[in-house]
C-alpha positions as CSV (number, residue, x, y, z in Angstrom):
1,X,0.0,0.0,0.0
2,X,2.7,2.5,0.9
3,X,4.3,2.0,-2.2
4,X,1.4,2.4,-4.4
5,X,0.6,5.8,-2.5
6,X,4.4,6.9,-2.6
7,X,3.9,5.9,-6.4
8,X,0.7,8.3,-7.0
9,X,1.7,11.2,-5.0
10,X,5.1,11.8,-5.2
11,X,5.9,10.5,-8.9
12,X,3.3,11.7,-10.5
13,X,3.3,15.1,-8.9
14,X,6.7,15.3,-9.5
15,X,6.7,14.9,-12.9
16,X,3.3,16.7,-13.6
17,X,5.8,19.5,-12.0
18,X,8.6,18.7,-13.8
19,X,6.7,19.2,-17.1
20,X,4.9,22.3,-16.4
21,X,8.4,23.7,-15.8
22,X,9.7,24.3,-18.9
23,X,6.5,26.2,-19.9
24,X,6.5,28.0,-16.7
25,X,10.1,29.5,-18.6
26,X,8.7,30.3,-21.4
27,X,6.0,32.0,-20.8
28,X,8.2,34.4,-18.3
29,X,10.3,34.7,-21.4
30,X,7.6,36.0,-23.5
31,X,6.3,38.3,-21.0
32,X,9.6,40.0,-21.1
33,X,9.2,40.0,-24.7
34,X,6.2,41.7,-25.1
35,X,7.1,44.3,-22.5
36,X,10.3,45.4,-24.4
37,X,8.2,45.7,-27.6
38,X,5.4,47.5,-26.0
39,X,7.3,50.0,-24.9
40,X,8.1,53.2,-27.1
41,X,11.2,54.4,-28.2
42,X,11.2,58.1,-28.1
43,X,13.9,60.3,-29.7
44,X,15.1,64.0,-28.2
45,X,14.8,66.7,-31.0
46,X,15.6,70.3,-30.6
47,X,13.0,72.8,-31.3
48,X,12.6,76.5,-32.3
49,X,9.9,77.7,-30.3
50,X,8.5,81.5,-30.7
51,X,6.0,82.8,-28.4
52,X,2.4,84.1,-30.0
53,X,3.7,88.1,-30.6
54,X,6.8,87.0,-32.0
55,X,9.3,88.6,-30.3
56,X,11.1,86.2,-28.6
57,X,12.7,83.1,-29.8
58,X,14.7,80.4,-28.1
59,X,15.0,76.3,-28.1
60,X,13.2,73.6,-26.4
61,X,13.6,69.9,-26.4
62,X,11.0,67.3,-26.2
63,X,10.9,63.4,-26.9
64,X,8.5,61.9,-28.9
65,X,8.6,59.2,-31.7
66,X,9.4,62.0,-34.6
67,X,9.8,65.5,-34.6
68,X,7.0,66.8,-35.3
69,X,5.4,64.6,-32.3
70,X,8.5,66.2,-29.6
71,X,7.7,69.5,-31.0
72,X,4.1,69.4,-29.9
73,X,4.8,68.1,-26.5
74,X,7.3,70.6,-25.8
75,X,4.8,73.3,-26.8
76,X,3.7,75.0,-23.4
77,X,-0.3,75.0,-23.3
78,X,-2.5,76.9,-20.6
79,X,-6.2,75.4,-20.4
80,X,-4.8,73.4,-23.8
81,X,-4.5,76.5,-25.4
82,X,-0.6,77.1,-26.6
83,X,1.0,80.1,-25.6
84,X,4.0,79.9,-28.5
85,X,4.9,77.9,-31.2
86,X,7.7,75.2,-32.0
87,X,9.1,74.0,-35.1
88,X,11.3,71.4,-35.5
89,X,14.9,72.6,-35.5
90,X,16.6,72.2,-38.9
């Protein structure tokens, strides 16, 4: 009796664990996979920014995926109305 119970519990678990293993590796793998391609890559770019008169002029960075994108971020914006405007520096 003892050895069929030492049989169903402990080698069958065992190997039922052993198996799962493996998998248990890959799927970790995969996860930090899919986090690494989820995540953006953003880019610094310079900008020109001007406020709304047009007197004064000076640069900004920003990061976004082009320049265009950084540009926009780095635009200062009060109630989500921008108080200057930035170009991409050339």
């Amino acid at each position: 009796m003892y050895e069929y119970f030492y049989y169903v519990c402990y080698k069958q678990i065992n190997s039922h664990i052993l198996k799962k293993l493996p998998m248990k590796k890959l799927f970790i793998i995969s996860a930090v996979l899919a986090t690494f391609a989820f995540t953006s890559c953003k880019k610094e770019y310079t900008c020109t920014c001007t406020d709304l008169v047009g007197y004064n002029s000076y640069e900004k960075t920003g990061k976004g995926k082009d320049a265009d994108a950084a540009c926009a971020d780095a635009t200062d914006k009060v109630l989500g109305i921008p108080q200057e405007i930035c170009t991409p520096k050339e």
